[in-house]
Every structure is written in structure tokens, then in C-alpha cells.
C-alpha positions as CSV (number, residue, x, y, z in Angstrom):
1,X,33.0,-1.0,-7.1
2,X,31.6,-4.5,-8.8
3,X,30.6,-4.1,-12.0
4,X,26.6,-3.8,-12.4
5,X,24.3,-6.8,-11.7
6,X,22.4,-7.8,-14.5
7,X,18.5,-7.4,-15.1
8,X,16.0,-10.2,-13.4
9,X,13.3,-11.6,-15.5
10,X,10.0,-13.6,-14.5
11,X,8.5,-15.0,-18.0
12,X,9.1,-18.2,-16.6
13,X,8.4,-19.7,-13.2
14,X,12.1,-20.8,-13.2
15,X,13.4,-17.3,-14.0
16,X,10.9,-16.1,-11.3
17,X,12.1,-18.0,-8.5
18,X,15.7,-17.1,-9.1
19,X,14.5,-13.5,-8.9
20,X,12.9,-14.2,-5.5
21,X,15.9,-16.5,-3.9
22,X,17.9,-13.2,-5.1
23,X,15.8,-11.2,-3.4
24,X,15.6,-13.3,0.0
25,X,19.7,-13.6,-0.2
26,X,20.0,-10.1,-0.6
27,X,17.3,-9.1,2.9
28,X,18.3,-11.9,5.2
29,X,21.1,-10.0,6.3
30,X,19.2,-6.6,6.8
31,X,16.7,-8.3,8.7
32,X,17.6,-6.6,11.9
33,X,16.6,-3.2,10.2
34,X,13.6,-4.6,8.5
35,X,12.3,-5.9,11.8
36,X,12.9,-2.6,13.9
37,X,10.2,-0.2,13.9
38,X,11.5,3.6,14.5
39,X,9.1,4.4,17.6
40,X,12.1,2.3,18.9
41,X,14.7,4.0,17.5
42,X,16.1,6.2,21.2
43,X,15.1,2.9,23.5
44,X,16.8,0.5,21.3
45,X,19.1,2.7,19.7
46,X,18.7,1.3,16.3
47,X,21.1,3.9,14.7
48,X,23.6,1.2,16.0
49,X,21.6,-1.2,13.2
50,X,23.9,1.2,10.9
51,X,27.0,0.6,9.6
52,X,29.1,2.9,11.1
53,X,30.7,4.2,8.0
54,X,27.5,4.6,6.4
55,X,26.0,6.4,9.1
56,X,29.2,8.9,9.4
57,X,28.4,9.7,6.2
58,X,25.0,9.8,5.9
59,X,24.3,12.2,8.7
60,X,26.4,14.9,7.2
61,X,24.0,14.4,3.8
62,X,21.6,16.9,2.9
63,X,17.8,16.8,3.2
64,X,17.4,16.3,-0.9
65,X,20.6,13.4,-1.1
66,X,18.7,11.5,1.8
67,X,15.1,11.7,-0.2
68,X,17.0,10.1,-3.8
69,X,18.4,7.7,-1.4
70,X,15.5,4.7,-1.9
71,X,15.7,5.5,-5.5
72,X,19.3,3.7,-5.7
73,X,20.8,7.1,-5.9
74,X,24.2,7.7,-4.7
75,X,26.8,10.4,-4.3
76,X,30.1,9.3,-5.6
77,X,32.2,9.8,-2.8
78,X,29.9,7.5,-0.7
79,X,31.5,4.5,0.8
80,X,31.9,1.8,-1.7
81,X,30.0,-0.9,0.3
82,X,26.8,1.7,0.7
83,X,27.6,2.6,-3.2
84,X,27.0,-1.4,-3.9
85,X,24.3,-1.6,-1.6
86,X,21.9,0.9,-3.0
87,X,23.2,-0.4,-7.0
88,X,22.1,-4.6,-6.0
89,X,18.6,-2.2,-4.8
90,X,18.1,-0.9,-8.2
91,X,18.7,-4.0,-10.3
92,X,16.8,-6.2,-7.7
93,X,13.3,-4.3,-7.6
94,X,10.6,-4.8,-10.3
95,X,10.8,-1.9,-12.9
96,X,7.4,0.5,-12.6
97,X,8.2,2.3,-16.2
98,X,4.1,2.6,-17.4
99,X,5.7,1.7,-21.1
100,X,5.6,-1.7,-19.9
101,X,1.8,-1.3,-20.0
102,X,1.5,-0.8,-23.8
103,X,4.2,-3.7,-24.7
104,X,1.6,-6.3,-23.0
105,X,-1.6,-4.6,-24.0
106,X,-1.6,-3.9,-28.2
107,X,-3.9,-1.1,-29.4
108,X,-5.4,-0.2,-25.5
109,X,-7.3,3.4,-25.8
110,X,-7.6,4.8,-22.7
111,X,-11.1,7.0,-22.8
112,X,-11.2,10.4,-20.3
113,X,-14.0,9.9,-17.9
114,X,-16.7,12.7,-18.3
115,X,-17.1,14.9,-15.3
116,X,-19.7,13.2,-13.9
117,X,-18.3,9.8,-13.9
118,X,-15.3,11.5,-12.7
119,X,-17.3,13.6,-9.8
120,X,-15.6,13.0,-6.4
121,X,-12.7,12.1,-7.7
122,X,-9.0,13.6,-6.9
123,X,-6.5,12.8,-9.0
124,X,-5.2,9.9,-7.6
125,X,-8.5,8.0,-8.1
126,X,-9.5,9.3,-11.8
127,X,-5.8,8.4,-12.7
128,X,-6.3,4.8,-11.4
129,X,-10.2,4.2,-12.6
130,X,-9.3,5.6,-16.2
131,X,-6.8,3.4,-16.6
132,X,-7.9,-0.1,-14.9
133,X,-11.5,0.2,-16.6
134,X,-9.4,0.5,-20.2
135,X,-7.2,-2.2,-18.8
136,X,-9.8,-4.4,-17.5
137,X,-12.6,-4.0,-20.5
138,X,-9.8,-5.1,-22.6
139,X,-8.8,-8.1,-21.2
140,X,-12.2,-9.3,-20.7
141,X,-13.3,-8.8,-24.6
142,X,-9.7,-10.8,-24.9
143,X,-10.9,-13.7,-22.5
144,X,-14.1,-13.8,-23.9
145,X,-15.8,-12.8,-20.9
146,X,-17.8,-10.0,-20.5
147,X,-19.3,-9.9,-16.6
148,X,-17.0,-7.8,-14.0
149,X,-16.8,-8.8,-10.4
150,X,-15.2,-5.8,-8.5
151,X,-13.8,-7.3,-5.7
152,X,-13.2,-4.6,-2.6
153,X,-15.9,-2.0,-4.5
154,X,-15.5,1.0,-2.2
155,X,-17.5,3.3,-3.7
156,X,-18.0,1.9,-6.5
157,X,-16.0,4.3,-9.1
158,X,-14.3,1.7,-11.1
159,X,-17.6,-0.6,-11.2
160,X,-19.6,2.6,-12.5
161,X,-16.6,3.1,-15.4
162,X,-17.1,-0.3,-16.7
163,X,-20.7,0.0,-16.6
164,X,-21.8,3.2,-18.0
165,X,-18.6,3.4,-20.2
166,X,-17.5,0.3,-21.5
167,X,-21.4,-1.1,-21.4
168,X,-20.3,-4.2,-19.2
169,X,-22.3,-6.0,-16.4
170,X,-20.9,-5.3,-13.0
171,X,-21.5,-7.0,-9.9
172,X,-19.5,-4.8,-7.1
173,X,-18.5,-6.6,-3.6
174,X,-17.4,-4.3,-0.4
175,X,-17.7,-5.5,3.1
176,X,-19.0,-2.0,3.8
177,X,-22.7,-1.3,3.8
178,X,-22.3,2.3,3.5
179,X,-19.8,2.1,0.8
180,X,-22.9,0.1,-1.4
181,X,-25.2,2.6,-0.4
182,X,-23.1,5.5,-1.3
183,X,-22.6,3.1,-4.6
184,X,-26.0,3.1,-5.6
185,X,-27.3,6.3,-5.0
186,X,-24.2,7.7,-7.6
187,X,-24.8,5.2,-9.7
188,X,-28.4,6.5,-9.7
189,X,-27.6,9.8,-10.5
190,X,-25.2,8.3,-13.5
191,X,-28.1,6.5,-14.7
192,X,-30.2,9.7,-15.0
193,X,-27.9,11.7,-16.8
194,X,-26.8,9.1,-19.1
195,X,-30.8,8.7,-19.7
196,X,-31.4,12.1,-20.9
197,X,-28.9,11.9,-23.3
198,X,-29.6,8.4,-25.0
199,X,-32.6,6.8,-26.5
200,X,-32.0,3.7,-25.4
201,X,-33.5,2.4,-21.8
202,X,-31.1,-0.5,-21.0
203,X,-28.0,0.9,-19.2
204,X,-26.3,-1.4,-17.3
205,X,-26.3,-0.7,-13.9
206,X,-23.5,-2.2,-11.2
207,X,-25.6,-4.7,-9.0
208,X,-23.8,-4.2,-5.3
209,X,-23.3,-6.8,-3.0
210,X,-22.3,-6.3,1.2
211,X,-20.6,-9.8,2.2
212,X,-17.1,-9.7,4.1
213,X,-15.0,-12.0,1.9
214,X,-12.9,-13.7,4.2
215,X,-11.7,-16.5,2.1
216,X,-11.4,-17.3,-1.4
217,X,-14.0,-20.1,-1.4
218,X,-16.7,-17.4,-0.2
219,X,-15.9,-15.1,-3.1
220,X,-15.6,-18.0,-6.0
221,X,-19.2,-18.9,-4.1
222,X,-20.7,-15.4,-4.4
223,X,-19.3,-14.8,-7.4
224,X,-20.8,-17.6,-9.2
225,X,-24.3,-17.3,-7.1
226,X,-24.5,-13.5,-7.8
227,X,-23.8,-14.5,-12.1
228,X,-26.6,-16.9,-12.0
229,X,-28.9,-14.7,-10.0
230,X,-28.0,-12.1,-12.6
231,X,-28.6,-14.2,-15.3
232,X,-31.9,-14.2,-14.7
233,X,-32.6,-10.6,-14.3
234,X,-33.3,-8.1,-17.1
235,X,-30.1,-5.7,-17.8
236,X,-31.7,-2.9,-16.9
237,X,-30.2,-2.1,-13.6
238,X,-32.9,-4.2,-11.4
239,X,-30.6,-5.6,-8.3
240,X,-28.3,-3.2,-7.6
241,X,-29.1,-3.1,-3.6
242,X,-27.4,-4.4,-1.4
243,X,-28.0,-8.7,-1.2
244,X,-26.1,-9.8,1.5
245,X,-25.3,-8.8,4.8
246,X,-22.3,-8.1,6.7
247,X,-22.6,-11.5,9.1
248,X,-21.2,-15.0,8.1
249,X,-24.8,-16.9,7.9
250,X,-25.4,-14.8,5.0
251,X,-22.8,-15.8,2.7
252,X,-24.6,-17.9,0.0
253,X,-24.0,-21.5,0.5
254,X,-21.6,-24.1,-2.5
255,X,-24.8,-26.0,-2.8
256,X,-26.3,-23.1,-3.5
257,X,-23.9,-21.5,-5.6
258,X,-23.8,-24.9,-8.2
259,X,-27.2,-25.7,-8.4
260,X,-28.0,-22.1,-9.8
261,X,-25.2,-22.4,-11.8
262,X,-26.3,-26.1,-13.1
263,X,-29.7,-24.1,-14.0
264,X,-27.7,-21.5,-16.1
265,X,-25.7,-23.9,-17.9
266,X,-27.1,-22.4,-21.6
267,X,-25.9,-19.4,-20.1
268,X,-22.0,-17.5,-20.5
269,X,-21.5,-17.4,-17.0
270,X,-18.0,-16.3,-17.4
271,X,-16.5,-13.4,-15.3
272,X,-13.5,-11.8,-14.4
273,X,-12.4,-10.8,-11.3
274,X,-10.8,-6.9,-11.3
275,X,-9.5,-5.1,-8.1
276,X,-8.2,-1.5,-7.4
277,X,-6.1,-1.8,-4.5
278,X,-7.9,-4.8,-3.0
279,X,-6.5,-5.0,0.7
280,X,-4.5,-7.0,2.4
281,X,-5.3,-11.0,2.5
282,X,-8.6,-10.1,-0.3
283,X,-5.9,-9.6,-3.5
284,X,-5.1,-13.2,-2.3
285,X,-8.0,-14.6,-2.3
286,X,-8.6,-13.2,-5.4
287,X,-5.7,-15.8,-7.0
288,X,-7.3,-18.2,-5.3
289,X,-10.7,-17.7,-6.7
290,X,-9.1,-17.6,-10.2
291,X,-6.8,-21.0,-9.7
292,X,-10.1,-22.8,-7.8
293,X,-12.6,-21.7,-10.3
294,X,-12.7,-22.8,-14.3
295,X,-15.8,-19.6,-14.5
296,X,-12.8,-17.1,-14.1
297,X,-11.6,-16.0,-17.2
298,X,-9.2,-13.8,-16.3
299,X,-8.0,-11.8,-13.2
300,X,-6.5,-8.0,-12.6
301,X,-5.2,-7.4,-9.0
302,X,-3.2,-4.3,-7.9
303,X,-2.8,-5.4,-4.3
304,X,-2.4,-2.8,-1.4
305,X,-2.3,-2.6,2.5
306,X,1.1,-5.4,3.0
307,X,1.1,-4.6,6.4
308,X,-2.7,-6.7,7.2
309,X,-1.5,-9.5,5.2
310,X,-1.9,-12.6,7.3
311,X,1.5,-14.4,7.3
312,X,1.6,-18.4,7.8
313,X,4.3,-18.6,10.0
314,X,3.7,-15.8,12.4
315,X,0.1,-16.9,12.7
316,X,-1.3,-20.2,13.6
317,X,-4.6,-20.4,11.4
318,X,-4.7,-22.8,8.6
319,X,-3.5,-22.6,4.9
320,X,-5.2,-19.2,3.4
321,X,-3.2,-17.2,4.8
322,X,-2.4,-14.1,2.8
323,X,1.9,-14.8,2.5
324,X,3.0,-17.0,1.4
325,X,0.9,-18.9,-1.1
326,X,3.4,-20.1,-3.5
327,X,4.9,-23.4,-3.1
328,X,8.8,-22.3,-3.8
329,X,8.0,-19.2,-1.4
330,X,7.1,-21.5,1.4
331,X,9.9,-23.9,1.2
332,X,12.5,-20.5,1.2
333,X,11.5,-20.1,4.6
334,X,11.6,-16.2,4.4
335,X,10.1,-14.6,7.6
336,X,8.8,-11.3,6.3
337,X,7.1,-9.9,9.8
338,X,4.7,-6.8,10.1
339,X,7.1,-3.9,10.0
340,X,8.8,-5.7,7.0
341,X,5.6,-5.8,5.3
342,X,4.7,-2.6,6.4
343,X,7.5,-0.8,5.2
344,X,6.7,-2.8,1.7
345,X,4.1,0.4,1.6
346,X,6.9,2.7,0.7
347,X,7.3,5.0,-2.2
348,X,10.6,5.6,-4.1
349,X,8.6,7.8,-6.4
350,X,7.0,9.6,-3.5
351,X,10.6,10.1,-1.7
352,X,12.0,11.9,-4.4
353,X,9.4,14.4,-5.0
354,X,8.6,15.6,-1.4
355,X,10.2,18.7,-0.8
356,X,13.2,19.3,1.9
357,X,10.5,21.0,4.3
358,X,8.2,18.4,4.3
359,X,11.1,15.5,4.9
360,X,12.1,17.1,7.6
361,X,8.5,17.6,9.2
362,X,8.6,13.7,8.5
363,X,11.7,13.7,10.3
364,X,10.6,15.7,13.0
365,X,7.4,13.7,13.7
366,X,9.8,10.6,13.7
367,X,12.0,12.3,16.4
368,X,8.8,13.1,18.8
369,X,7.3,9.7,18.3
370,X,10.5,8.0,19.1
371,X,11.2,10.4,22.2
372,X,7.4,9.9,23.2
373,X,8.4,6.0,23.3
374,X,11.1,6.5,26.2
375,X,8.7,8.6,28.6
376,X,5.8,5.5,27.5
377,X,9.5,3.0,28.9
378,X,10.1,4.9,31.7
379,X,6.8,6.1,33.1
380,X,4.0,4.0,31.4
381,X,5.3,0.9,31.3
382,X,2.3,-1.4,31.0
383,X,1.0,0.5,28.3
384,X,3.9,-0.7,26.0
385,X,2.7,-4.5,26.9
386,X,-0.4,-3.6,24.1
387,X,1.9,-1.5,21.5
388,X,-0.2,1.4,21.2
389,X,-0.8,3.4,18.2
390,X,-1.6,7.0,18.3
391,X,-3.3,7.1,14.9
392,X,-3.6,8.9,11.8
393,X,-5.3,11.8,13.6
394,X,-2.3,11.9,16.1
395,X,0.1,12.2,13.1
396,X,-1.5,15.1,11.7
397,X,-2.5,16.8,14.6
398,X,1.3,16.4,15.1
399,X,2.5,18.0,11.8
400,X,0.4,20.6,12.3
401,X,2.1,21.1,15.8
402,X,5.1,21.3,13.8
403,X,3.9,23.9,11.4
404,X,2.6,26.2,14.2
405,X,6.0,26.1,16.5
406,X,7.8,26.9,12.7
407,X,5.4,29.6,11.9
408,X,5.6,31.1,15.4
409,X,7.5,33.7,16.7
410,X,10.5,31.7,17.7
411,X,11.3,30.9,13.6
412,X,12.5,34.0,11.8
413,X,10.4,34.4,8.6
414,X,11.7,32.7,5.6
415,X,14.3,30.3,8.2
416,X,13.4,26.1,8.4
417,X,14.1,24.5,12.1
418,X,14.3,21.2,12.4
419,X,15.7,18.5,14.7
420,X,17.4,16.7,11.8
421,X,19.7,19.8,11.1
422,X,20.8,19.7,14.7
423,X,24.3,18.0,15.9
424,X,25.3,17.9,19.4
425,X,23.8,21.2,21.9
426,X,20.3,22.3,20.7
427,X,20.5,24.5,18.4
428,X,18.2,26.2,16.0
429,X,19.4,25.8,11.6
430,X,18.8,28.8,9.2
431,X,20.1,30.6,6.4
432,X,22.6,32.9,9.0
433,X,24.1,29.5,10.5
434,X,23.7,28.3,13.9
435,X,22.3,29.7,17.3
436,X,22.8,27.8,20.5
437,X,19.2,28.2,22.4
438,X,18.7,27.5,25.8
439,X,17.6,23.5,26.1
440,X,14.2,23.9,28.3
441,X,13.1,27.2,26.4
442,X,13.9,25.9,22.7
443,X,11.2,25.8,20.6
444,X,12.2,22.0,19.6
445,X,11.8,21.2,23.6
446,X,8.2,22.7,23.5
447,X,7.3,21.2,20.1
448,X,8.1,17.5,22.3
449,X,6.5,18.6,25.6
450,X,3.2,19.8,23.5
451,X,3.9,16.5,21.7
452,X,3.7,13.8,24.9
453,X,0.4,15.9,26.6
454,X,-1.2,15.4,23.2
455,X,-0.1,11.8,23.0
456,X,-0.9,10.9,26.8
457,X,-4.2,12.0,26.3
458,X,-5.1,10.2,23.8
459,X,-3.7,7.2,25.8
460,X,-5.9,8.0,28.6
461,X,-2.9,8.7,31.0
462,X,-2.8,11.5,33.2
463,X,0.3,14.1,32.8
464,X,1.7,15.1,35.8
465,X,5.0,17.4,37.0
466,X,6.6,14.1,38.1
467,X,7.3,13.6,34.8
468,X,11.0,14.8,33.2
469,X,10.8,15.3,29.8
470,X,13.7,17.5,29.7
471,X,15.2,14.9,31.2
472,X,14.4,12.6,28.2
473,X,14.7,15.1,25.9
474,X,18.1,15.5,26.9
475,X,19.2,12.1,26.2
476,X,17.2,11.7,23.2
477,X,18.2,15.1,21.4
478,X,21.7,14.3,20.6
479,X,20.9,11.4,18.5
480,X,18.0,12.9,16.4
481,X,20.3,13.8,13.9
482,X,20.5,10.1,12.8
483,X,16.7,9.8,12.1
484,X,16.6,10.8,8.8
485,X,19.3,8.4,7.5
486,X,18.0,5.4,9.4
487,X,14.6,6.1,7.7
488,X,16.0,6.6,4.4
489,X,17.7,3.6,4.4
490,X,14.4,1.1,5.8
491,X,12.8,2.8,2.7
492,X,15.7,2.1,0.3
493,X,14.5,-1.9,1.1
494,X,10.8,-1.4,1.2
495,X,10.2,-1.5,-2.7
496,X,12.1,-4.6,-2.6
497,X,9.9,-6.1,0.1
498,X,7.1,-5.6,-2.1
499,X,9.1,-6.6,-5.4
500,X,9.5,-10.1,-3.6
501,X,5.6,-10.5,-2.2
502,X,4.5,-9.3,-5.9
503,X,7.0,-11.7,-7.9
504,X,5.5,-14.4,-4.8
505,X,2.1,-14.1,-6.1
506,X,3.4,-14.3,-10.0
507,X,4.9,-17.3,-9.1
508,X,1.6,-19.1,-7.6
509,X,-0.3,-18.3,-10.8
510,X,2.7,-19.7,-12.6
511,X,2.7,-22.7,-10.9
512,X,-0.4,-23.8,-11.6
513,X,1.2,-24.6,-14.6
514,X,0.5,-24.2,-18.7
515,X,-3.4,-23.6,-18.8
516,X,-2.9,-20.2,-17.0
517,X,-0.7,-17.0,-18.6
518,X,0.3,-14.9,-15.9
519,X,2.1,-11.6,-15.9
520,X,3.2,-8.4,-13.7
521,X,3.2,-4.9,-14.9
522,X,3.2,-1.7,-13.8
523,X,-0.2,0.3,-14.8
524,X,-0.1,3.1,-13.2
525,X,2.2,6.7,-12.9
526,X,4.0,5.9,-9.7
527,X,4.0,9.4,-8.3
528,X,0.5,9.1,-8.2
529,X,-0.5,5.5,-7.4
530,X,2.9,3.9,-5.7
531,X,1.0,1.2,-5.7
532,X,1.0,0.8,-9.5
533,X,2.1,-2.6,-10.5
534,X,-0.9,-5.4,-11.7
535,X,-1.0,-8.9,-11.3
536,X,-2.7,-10.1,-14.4
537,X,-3.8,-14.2,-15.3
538,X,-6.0,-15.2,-18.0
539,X,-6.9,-19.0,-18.8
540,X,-5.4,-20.2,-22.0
């Protein structure tokens, strides 16, 4: 095998685009497996997408080989060209080591949030909202600027950490009404239990704005209208209801927007713009905001949600759209698509610490879907013309499906059935080896019949006898076997997907040449928050 790439960097815009054109060299021949999307995977038989060797090998792999797989981890008596494929993965993905964090960001003190800061909270989300309201508190003292604009607010945890914490003003923006109204009454409570235990009356209270930002001139315009407005108000929590409403007309004017801000001149109306997880084309427009507007100090993005980026070439709208936005990107000509995108979404982290059972439930649900798409080919044909989606709600009424059937009396206690573990006839995997069931009375055929009744319903087709599924279960079964290493393998590339759109959006802000300092780091513990690395620009 070739000796070991060496290690990309990005302090430079030069250093950054060779990283990318790396990248791009590197996909553009697994494009064909980028672009497929495994609902396909029996009616285009996408296991042919496989290299043969690979796939010979890979389907004889256990469950916990296949789930180390995205990580870059291989078996040594691999093939050499899978062996080479999954070591360019490694050194071709930005590093997520949080030590990163501490390199770029000198004497940071992460505080604990109190319980009830932290109320409502899993895990996940107090991990996240410690960590960015250190991170962001810091880099605004740094920049000078003191005002947070949480862009994509939800409900409003990180906007009440910054406020009640780190004594900052706040002004939250979420395009859901509810989510400011759920905002305010917590922040309410916060208020009065923070007022019982100091003397002092001013706490700073996150003002909360409803206003769809749909571009990045609407949110450099309501951010500078809602400073100004602010600017003029007592910090002592007074507008923190909702100002705008969800429709365009309400979006505050540029006109508007300047001649406050002409009126608050003597004033610091200096801002930066923090977002946790901001979806889709919104972390965009928050670069844009920050290039377009001198008032930005400084930004903090950790993007989320690749798949509903907007992307130029796919889409004929004008220039914001949400991929690409750097100069060098667009001239690469790189077609990313949806399930590319999509597939960005994926964990390495998350891989490797799922259990065997529930990879092969993931598996399993893969298998049904996929089966589920050649009765929709055969029997529903104009359905497939809109690409339905059975939804979140279909997925886990579908796992829980699958943990019935395996709890059931057909599964021996303490024995795991899956369709992964099968190869050739039907048969049912455990501990004491391999029983041959009958096809139409398996508990696998059941699990797929139970499976396409669910699914039709929710399509609002009517099931009727007419309809073999033993048929297609038939000529589906044999090839389950290969679902789990085709998956593997799309999610081996998705962390590079996202390595390229995050070093894309580096290289904008880099771009814009020397006035602007512009970095990527990972922030959070990637088991948690797979979506852990930060965008970070502050004017020099």
C-alpha cells in the first residue's frame, strides 16, 4: 500500500483551496455512489456501484468491522485498493479533536449552567449551549463587541446563557412564533429566579424577534434595525416580544434600518452574529451578513441540515444560494446534489459507538424501505413521479416493528435476527448457527408485509391481495445481505462531503481578503454534537 498522504492545512486561502481541489479529485469518481439514494438500492441494484472485490469482502465482515468502517478503519487483509481508499478518507477530512478548541481560544473557562438555565435540556443541548455561550462571550469581549444576535433562536437556550450568564444583550431571531413565545415565557421564569437572589434590578433579558430570514440582506437589515431600536430602550428586559411577523411586508425596510442607525451614531452599535446549528441556507447568510456589513464584529456559525442547502447549479434562482458561495468553489464546477449533501449529515463518531443490534435494525429498516420501493415500481407507479417520503414517524414506527417481530415468539430469547446476517435461502442467524425457515412464514417476510400496509397507508393507497409481495420479497431477499456494506461505505464519504462544504465556506471569508481572520474548529465532543465544527471570522 502507498505510503500515508500527508496532513491538509487551511491558514491560508491558497492552502485552503488545495485542500478542497483534493477533496473534489478524490469524490468525482464516487459520484455514482454519492448520487444514489438506498430506497433504490433492489430497483437499481446499486450494490453493482461496488467494487466487486470490495463487496466480496465486505459482506462476509462483521456488524462491528462495518460500523469502524467511516472512521477510516480497516482490517489488514482487506483489499489493498479498499485499504487506500478508506486511508486518502482519513487524511482528507477536517480533524474534530476538541483540543483544537483551546489552541485558538487562550484562557476560555467554560462555566456549568445552573439547573435552571439548564431546565429542558438533554445532553446534547447543555453540551452545546455551555460551550458556544463560553465560546461566543469570549470572542465578543475580544472584538470589542458586546450585543449578540442569535440567529435561528429556537427556544432560545443559548440566547438566555449569554444573557443571564455572561450579562450580554441578546436579540434572538427564529422564524417560529411559538419558538419566541416558548422563549419568553422561560426567559421569564429565569428572570424571577435570578431576581430573588440579586439586588440588582437590571438583568438583561433576550429581546426576541419572529421574521423568516430568507436572505442575508434581511438579517444584516434586522439586525442593525433591532440594535438601534435597542439602543434606545432601558436594559432592563423591556422588548423581549415578539416584533415582527412571520410575512415578508414585515421585514424592516434598508431605509429604515440606516436612518435609525444614522440616529445612533454616538452609540456602539457593534454586534456579533452567533448560531447553534443554524439550518441550511441561514449559516450562509450569516457569512454574508458578516462580509456585507462593517457593524459585524465577529461571527460563530456551526452550520447544520446540508441536505436544504440551496445549490446554484441545480436551482435556477439568483446568486444567494446556499452552495457554493466562494469564488474558487464555483469555478471547480463540483455538483454536490441532495443525497450528496444529505449524506454530509453523517456521523463517524456516531457509527462507531452504536451497538451491533442497533446497526442491524438500521440495516433492517434499509432492507424494508428498499423492498417497499419495488412494490411502489411495480404497482404504484405514479406515486414514484413525486418521490415520496414516509417520514420520521414511519421510520420509527418501523423500528419498533422490528423490535416487536425480534421480541416475539418467533426469536428465541437472548438470539438477534436480522436480514443482514442472511446469505442466499431465508434463514433466521443466532448463537446455535443457521435455520432454514419457510419463505412466506418467516418472521423477516412478515416484518416486510407489516412493513408495505404500514407504508401504503400512509401513502393513501389501498392494499389489496393482487399484490405479491412474496413475490418481491423473493427477488429482493437474496441481495439484502449487501445493505450493510453499501451503507457503510456512502457514510465512509459523507464526513468528507461536509469537510469540503465547511473548508468552502472558510474559503469565502478568506477571500474577502486581509481585514477579516477566519478560522474552522471543532467545538464540540463529536459523539454528542456530530455537528461540532465552528466557522469563526472576526474583523481585524
Amino acid at each position: 500500500m502507498a505510503a500515508h498522504p500527508r496532513r491538509y492545512s487551511c491558514e491560508t486561502a491558497a492552502e485552503t483551496l488545495q485542500w478542497m481541489n483534493a477533496i473534489a479529485d478524490f469524490i468525482r469518481p464516487y459520484k455514482p455512489l454519492l448520487d444514489a439514494h438506498v430506497v433504490n438500492f433492489f430497483k437499481d441494484r446499486l450494490w453493482e456501484l461496488v467494487d466487486d472485490q470490495w463487496m466480496d469482502c465486505l459482506r462476509k465482515e462483521s456488524v462491528e468491522a462495518l460500523l469502524k468502517l467511516p472512521s477510516g478503519s480497516a482490517q489488514e487483509y482487506w483489499p489493498d485498493s479498499l485499504k487506500q481508499f478508506l486511508c486518502n478518507l482519513r487524511f482528507l477530512v477536517l480533524p474534530r479533536e476538541r483540543e483544537l478548541m483551546h489552541q485558538m481560544l487562550p484562557n476560555l473557562h467554560v462555566a456549568s449552567l445552573g439547573t435552571v438555565l439548564a431546565q429542558g435540556m438533554n445532553l446534547k443541548k447543555k453540551h452545546e449551549v455551555e460551550i458556544l455561550a463560553a465560546v461566543v462571550s469570549w470572542i465578543a469581549h475580544d472584538s470589542g463587541a458586546e450585543t449578540i444576535i442569535d440567529v435561528g433562536s429556537g427556544q432560545g437556550y443559548l440566547a438566555q446563557a449569554l444573557s443571564f450568564q455572561y450579562q450580554h444583550p441578546v436579540i434572538a431571531i427564529d422564524a417560529s412564533l411559538h419558538h419566541a413565545n416558548v422563549t419568553n415565557a422561560r426567559a421569564e421564569r429565569i428572570k424571577k429566579h435570578y431576581a430573588a437572589k440579586k439586588s440588582s434590578p437590571h438583568l438583561k433579558v433576550p429581546r426576541t424577534i419572529t421574521c423568516n430570514i430568507l436572505s442575508s440582506e434581511a438579517l444584516t437589515d434586522l439586525s442593525i434595525t433591532s440594535l438601534c431600536e435597542d439602543n434606545t430602550e432601558e436594559s432592563t428586559g423591556r422588548g423581549n416580544k415578539s416584533e415582527f411577523g412571520d410575512s415578508e411586508s414585515s421585514k424592516p425596510s434598508v431605509a429604515k434600518a440606516i436612518n435609525l442607525y444614522n440616529k445612533q451614531q454616538h452609540s456602539s452599535a457593534f454586534f456579533v452574529l452567533a448560531g447553534l446549528h443554524a439550518c441550511g441556507d441561514l449559516s450562509v447568510n450569516m457569512l454574508r451578513s458578516f462580509v456585507g456589513c462593517e457593524h459585524v464584529r465577529a461571527l460563530i456559525g456551526i452550520g447544520c441540515c446540508y441536505n436544504l442547502l440551496s445549490e446554484d447549479c441545480l436551482e435556477k434562482t439568483d446568486n444567494s444560494c446556499g452552495f457554493p458561495i466562494s469564488n474558487a468553489a464555483k469555478l471547480s464546477s463540483l455538483v454536490l446534489g441532495k443525497n450528496a449533501r444529505d449524506l454530509a449529515c453523517q456521523s463517524a463518531e456516531r457509527w462507531r459507538i452504536l451497538t451491533a443490534d442497533a446497526a442491524l435494525q438500521n440495516f433492517d429498516v434499509h432492507a424494508l424501505r428498499a423492498a417497499f420501493q419495488l412494490v411502489l415500481d411495480k404497482y404504484f407507479p405514479e406515486i414514484l413521479v413525486s418521490s415520496p417520503s414516509i417520514g420520521r414517524q414511519g421510520k420509527a414506527l418501523r423500528r419498533q416493528q422490528c423490535r416487536r417481530l425480534r421480541e416475539s415468539e418467533l426469536c428465541c430469547k437472548d438470539d438477534r435476527c436480522s436480514f443482514f446476517e442472511v446469505s442466499g435461502k431465508l434463514s433466521y442467524s443466532n448463537a446455535k448457527g443457521c435455520q432454514e425457515f419457510d419463505v412466506e412464514g418467516s418472521n423477516n417476510y412478515l416484518l416486510f408485509k407489516e412493513f408495505c400496509k404500514s407504508g401504503l397507508t400512509r401513502l393513501g393507497c389501498m392494499f389489496s391481495e393482487d399484490i405479491d409481495l412474496l413475490e418481491i420479497w423473493k427477488e429482493a431477499q437474496p441481495y439484502t445481505e449487501f445493505i450493510g456494506p453499501f451503507w457503510a461505505l456512502r457514510a465512509a464519504l459523507g464526513p468528507l462531503v461536509e469537510s469540503y462544504i465547511l473548508l468552502h465556506r472558510l474559503l469565502f471569508l478568506q477571500e474577502q481578503g486581509n481585514s477579516v481572520e477566519a478560522f474552522l474548529f471543532p467545538i464540540f465532543d463529536p459523539t454528542l454534537s456530530p455537528r461540532n465544527i465552528a466557522v469563526i471570522a472576526r474583523r481585524k
